[in-house]
TIFISE-715638 format. One line per field, with one value per residue (C-alpha): residue number from 1; residue in one letter; x, y, z. Coordinates in nm, 2 decimals. Layout:
nr NUM; ... .
rest A; ... .
px X; ... .
py Y; ... .
pz Z; ... .
END
This chain:
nr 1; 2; 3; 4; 5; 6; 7; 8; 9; 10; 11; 12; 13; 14; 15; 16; 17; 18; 19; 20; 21; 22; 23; 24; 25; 26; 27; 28; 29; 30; 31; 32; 33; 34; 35; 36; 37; 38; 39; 40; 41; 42; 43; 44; 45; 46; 47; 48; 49; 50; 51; 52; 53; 54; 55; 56; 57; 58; 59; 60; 61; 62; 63; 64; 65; 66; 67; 68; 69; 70; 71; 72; 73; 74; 75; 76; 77; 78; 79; 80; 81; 82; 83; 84; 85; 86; 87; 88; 89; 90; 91; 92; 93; 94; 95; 96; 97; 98; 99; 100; 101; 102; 103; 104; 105; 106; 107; 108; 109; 110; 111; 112; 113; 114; 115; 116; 117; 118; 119; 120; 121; 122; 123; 124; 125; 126; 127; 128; 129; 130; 131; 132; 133; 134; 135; 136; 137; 138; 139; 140; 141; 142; 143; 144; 145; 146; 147; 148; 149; 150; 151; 152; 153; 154; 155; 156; 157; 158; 159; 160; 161; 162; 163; 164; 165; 166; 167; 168; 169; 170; 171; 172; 173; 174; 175; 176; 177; 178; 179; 180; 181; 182; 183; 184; 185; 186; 187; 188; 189; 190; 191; 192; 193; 194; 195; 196; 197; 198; 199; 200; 201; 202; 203; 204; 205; 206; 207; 208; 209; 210; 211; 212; 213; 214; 215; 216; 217; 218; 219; 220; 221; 222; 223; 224; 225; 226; 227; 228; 229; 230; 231; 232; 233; 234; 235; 236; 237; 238; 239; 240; 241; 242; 243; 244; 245; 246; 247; 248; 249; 250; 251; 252; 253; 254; 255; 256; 257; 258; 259; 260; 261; 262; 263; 264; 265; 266; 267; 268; 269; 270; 271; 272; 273; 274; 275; 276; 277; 278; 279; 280; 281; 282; 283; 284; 285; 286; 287; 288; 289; 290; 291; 292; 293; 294; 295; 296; 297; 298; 299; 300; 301; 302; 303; 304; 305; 306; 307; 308; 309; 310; 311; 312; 313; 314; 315; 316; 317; 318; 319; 320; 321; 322; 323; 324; 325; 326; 327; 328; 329; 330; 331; 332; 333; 334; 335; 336; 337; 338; 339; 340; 341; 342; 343; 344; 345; 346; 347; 348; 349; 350; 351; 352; 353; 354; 355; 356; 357; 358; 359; 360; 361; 362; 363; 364; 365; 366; 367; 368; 369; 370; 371; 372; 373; 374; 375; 376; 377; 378; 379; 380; 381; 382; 383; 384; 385; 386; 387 .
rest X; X; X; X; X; X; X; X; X; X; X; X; X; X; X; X; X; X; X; X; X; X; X; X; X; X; X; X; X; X; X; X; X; X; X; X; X; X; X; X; X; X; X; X; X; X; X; X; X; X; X; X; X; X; X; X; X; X; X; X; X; X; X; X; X; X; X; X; X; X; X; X; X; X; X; X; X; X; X; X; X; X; X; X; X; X; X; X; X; X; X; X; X; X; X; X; X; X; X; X; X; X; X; X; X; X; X; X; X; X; X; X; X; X; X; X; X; X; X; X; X; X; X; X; X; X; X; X; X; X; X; X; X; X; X; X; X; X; X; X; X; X; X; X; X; X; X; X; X; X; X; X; X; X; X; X; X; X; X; X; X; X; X; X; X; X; X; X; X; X; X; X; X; X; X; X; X; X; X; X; X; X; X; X; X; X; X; X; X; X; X; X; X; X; X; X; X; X; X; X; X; X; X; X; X; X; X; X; X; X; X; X; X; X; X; X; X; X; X; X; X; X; X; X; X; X; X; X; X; X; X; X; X; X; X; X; X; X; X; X; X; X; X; X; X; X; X; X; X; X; X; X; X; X; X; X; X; X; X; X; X; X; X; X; X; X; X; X; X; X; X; X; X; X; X; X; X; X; X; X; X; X; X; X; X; X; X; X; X; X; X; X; X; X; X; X; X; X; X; X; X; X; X; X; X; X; X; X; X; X; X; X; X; X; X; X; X; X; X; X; X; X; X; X; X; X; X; X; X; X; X; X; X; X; X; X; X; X; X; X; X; X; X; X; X; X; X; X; X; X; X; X; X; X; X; X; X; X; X; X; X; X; X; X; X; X; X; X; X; X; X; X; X; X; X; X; X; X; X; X; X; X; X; X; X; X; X .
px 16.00; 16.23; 16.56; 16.48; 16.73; 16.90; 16.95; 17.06; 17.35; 17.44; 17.29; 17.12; 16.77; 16.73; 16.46; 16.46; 16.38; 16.57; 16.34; 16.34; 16.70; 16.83; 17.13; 16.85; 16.63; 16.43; 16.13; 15.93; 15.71; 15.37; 15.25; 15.07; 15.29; 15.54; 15.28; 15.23; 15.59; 15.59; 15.34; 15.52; 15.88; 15.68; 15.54; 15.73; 15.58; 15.68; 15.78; 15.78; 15.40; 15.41; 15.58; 15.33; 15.04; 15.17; 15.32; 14.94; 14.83; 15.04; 14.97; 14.65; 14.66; 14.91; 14.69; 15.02; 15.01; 15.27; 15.50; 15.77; 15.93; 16.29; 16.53; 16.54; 16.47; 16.85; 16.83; 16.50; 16.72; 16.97; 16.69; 16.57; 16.86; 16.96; 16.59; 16.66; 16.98; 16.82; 16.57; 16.81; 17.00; 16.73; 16.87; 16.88; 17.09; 17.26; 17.40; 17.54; 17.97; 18.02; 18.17; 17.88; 17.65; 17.93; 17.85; 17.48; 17.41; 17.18; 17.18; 17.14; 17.09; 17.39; 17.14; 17.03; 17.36; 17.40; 17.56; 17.28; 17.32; 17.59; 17.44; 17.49; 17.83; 17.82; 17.60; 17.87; 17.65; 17.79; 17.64; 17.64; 17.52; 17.40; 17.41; 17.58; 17.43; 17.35; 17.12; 17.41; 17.32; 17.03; 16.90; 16.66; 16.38; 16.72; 16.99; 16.87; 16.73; 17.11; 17.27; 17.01; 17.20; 17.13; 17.33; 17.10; 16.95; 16.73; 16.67; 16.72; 16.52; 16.61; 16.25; 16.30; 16.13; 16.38; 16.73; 16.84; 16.88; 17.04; 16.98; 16.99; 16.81; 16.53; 16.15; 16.01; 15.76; 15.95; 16.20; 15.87; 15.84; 16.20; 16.15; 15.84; 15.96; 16.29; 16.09; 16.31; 16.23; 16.21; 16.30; 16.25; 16.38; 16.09; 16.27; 16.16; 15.85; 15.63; 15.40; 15.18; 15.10; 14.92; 15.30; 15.27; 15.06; 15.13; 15.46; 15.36; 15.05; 15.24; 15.42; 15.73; 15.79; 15.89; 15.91; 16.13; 16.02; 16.20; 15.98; 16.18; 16.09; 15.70; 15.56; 15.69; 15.79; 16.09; 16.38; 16.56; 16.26; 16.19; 15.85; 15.92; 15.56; 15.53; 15.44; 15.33; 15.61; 15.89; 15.81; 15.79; 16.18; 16.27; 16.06; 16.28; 16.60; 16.53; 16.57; 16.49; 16.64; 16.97; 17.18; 17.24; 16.93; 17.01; 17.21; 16.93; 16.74; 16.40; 16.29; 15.91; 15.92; 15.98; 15.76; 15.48; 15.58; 15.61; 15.29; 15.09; 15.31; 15.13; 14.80; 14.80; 14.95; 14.69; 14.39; 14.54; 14.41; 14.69; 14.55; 14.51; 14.87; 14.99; 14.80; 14.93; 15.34; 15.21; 15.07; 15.37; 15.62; 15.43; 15.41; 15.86; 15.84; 15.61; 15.84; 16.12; 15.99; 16.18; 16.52; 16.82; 16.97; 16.73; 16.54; 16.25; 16.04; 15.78; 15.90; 15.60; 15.83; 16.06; 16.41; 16.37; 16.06; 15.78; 15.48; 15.56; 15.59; 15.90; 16.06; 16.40; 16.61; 16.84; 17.14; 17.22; 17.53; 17.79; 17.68; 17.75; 17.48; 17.77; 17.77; 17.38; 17.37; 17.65; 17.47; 17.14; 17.29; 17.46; 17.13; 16.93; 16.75; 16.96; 16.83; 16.91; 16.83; 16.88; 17.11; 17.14; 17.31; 17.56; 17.39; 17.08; 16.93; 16.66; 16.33; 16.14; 15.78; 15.78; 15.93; 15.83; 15.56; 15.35; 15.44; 15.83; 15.71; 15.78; 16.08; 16.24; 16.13; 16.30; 16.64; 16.65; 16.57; 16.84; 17.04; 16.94; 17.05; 17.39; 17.50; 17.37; 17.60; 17.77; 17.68; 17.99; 17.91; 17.84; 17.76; 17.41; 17.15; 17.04; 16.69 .
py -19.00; -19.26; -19.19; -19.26; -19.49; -19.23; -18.97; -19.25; -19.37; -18.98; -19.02; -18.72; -18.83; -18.67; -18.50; -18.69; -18.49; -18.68; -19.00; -19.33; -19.37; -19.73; -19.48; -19.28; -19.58; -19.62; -19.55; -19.52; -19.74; -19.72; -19.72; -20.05; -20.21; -20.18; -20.32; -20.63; -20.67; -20.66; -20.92; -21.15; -21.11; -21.20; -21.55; -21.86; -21.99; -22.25; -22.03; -22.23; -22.24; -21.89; -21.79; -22.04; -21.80; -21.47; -21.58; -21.69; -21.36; -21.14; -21.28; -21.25; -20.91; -20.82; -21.02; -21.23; -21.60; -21.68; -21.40; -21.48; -21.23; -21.20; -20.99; -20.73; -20.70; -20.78; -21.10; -21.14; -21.15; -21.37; -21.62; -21.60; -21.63; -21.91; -22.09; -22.02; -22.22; -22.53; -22.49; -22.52; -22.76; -23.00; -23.08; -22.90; -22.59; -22.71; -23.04; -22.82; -22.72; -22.37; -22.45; -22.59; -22.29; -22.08; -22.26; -22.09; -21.72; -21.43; -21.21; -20.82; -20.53; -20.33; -19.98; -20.14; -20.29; -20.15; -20.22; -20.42; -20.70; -20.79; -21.08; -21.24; -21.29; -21.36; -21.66; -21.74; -21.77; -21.58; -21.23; -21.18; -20.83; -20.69; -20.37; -19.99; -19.77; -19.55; -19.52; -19.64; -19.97; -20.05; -20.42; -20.58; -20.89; -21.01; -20.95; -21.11; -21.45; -21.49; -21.45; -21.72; -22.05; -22.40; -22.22; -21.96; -21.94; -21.63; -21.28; -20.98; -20.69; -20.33; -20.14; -19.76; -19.47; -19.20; -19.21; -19.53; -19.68; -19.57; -19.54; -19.86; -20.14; -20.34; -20.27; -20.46; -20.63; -20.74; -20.89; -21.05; -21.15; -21.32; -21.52; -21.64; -21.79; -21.95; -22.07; -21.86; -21.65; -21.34; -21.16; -20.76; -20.55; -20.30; -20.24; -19.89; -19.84; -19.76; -19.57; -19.62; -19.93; -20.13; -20.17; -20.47; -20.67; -20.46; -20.66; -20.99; -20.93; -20.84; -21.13; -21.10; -21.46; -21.29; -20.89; -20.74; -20.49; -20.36; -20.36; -20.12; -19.80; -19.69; -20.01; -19.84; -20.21; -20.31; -20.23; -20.54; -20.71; -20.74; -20.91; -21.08; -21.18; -21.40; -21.76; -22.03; -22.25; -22.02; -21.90; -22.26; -22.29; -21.99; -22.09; -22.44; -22.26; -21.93; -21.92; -22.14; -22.41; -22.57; -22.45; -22.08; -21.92; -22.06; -21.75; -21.45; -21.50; -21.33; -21.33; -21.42; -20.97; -20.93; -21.17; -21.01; -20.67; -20.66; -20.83; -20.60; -20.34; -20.44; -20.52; -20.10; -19.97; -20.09; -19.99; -19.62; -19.34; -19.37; -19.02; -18.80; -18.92; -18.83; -18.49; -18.38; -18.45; -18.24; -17.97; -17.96; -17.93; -17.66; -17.50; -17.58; -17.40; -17.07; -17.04; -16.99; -16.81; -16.45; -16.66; -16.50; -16.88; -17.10; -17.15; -17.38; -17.57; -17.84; -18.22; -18.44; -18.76; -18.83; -18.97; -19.30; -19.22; -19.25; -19.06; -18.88; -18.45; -18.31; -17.97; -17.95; -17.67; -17.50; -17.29; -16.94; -16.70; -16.97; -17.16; -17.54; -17.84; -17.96; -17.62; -17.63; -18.04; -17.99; -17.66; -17.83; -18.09; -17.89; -17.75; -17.89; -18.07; -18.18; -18.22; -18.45; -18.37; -18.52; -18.39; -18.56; -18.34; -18.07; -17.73; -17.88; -18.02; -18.21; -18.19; -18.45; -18.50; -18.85; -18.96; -18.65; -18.61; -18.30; -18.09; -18.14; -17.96; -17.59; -17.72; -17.80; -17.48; -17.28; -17.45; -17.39; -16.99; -17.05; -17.17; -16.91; -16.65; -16.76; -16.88; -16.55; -16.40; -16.13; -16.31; -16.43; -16.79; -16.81; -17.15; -17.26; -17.15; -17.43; -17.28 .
pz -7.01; -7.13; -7.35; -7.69; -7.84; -8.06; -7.83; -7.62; -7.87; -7.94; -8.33; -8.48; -8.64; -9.01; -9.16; -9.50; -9.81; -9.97; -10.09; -10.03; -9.99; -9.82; -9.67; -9.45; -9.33; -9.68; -9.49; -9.16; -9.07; -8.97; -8.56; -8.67; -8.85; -8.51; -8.31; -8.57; -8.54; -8.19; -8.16; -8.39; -8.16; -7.85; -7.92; -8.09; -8.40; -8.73; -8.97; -9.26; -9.17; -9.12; -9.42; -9.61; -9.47; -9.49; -9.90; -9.96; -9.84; -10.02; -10.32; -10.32; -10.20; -10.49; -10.70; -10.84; -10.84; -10.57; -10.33; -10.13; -9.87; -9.87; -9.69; -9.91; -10.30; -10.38; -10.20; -10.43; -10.72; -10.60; -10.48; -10.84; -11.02; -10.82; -10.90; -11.26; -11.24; -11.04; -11.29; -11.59; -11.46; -11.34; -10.99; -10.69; -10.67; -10.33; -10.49; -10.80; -10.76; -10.83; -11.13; -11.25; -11.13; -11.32; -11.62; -11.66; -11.74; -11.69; -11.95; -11.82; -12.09; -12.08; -12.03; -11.71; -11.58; -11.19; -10.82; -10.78; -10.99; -10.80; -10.64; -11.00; -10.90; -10.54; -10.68; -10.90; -11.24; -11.52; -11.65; -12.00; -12.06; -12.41; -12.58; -12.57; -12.34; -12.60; -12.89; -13.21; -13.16; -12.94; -12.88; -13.06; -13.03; -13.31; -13.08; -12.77; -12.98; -13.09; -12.77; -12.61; -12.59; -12.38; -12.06; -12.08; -11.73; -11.71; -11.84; -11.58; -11.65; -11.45; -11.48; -11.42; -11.59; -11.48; -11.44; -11.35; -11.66; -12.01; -12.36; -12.55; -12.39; -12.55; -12.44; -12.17; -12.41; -12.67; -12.41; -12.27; -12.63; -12.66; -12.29; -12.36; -12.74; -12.55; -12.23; -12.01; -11.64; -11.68; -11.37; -11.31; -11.06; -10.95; -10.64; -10.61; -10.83; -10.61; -10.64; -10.80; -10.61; -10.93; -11.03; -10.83; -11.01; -11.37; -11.51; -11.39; -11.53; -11.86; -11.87; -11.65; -11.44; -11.15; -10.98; -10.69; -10.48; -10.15; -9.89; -9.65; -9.94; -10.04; -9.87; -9.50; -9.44; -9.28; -9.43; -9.46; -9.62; -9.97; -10.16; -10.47; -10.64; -10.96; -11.09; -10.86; -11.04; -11.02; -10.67; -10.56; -10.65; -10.47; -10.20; -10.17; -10.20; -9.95; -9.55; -9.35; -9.54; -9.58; -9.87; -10.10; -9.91; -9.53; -9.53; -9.61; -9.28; -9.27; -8.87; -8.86; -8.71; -9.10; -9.24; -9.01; -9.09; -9.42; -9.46; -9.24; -9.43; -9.80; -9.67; -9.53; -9.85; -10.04; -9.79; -9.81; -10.01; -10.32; -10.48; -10.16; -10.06; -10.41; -10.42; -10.04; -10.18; -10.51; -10.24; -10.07; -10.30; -10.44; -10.10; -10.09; -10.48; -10.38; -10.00; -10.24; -10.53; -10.46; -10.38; -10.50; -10.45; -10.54; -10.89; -10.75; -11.00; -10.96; -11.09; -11.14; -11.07; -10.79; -10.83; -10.98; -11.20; -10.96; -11.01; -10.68; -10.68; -10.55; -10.56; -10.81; -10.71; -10.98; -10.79; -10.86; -10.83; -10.83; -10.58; -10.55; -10.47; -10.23; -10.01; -10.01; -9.91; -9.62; -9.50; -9.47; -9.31; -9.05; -8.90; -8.66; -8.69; -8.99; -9.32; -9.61; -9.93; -10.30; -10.58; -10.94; -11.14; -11.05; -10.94; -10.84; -10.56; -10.53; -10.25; -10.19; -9.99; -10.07; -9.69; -9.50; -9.25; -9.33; -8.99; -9.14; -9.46; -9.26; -9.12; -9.44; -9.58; -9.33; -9.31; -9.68; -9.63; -9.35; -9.63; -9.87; -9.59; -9.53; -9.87; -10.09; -10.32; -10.13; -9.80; -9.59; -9.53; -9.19; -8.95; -8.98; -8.74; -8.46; -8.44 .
END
């Protein structure tokens, strides 16, 4: 049998109960989606006609307008940000100095500023963000008319239901509400809001001009893809500016493996079984809750929604006798095979089904009792068990 590329390169694979985490891989993709990729990297083809195709496709299947595939959902928001500046400024964005592209703004919701709108700046277009994160003085349909003005490019909207935004911002439909009364793009970053997988058609639907998703997370696509879906006018902009043509996008290349892959990726998430893949991760995080029920280190608990709000089962660990999330994290990892695992708050750490494979559900469970054995109060930490 032949080396496999990891052992080959001296890299331990993880077992991820973590999530869909961009440090682990974000996903893993399907057998069939590999062999769709594999196809795609053996034969030339025009990609603009491919991308033409495959765009039709997914848009369809998302039932959106337009879709565009881009090499990952941050380079989604760049790409639209930069078509709501061409847009604004009523020539192309390539023929614009970067002063002028600094003279346009996107306005960003203080409660939802994040690393990720960072591409705002490598554009060079100015954001202006609104708001306290915090509840003294939210935003209202009031605060965001005022702070509209003619350089007013675009309105970024973070959606998250669970942790990854604060207190304070305004509500997606009343900033629909605003965008639509000032003509502007709205553009919302659902990056990792899947499931469930009508999410993909939901805010567009609702009224949002344009909606990032990364394809390398839930859609087991690959990971440096990313499917923005919207309106046929907007998309057509970002279709102008992105890879393979000259200018801002040149630079994001998608390889027609991506394009295929990501593709074949969407058109299998939405054939599959949504509720019996939801009701096995419920199963087995009960099964990780009941394994550790008589824990003297672990206070297990079922969590109905995974780490950014999904509607995804997981397992939440609460820590007993002193001991830190930290000690538990670097233990699991230790093991072999190692384990990663999440943590959001400290003493607790997080399980999660979401990226497991159901014969990694024991394993999991029994590096955690290995856990549980060697971190006990009274126990002399001791060097994690290879078994």
């Amino acid at each position: 049998m032949a080396e496999e590329i990891y052992d080959h390169l001296g890299v331990p694979r993880l077992v991820n109960a973590a999530g869909g985490f961009t440090a682990y891989g974000g996903s893993r993709m399907r057998e069939s989606t590999l062999r769709r990729m594999h196809e795609a990297a053996r034969s030339y083809t025009d990609i603009r006609a491919l991308q033409a195709e495959v765009h039709r496709r997914l848009a369809k299947l998302t039932r959106n307008d337009a879709a565009f595939v881009s090499n990952g959902a941050d380079t989604g928001l760049y790409l639209c940000a930069a078509a709501a500046v061409e847009r604004r400024a009523g020539r192309p964005l390539r023929y614009l100095s970067s002063e002028e592209i600094g003279g346009y703004e996107v306005i960003v919701f203080t409660a939802h500023h994040n690393p990720y709108d960072f591409v705002l700046q490598q554009l060079g277009v100015r954001t202006k963000t609104l708001g306290y994160a915090n509840f003294i003085e939210p935003i209202t349909r009031d605060a965001l008319t005022y702070n509209i003005t003619d350089r007013t490019a675009a309105i970024f909207f973070f959606q998250a239901e669970h942790g990854w935004t604060t207190q304070g911002g305004l509500s997606f439909e009343d900033t629909v509400a605003v965008a639509r009364m000032h003509g502007l793009p709205l553009v919302i970053d659902c990056a990792a809001q899947l499931p469930p997988r009508e999410n993909l058609w939901k805010f567009t639907q609702a009224g949002a001009t344009a909606a990032l998703f990364s394809g390398g997370k839930d859609l087991r696509g690959p990971q440096s893809s990313g499917l923005v879906v919207g309106e046929q006018w907007f998309l057509e902009i970002v279709t102008r500016i992105g890879f393979p043509n000259y200018g801002h996008g040149r630079m994001m290349k998608t390889g027609r493996e991506e394009i295929v892959g990501l593709y074949w990726a969407v058109k299998e998430y939405l054939e599959d079984d949504e509720d019996a893949r939801l009701a096995w991760a419920d199963e087995a995080a009960a099964q990780i809750c009941s394994a550790l029920a008589q824990s003297r280190v672990f206070a297990a608990e079922r969590d109905p929604r995974s780490e950014a709000g999904q509607p995804i089962a997981r397992a939440r660990l609460r820590l007993l006798g002193g001991i830190t999330e930290r000690q538990v994290l670097d233990h699991l990892r230790a093991q072999h095979p190692p384990v990663v695992c999440g943590s959001e708050s400290p003493g607790e750490v997080t399980v999660a089904p979401m990226c497991m494979e159901p014969d990694e559900v024991p394993v999991v469970i029994e590096a955690l009792r290995r856990c549980e054995r060697d971190l006990a109060p009274g126990r002399q930490t001791s060097s994690p068990a290879s078994g």
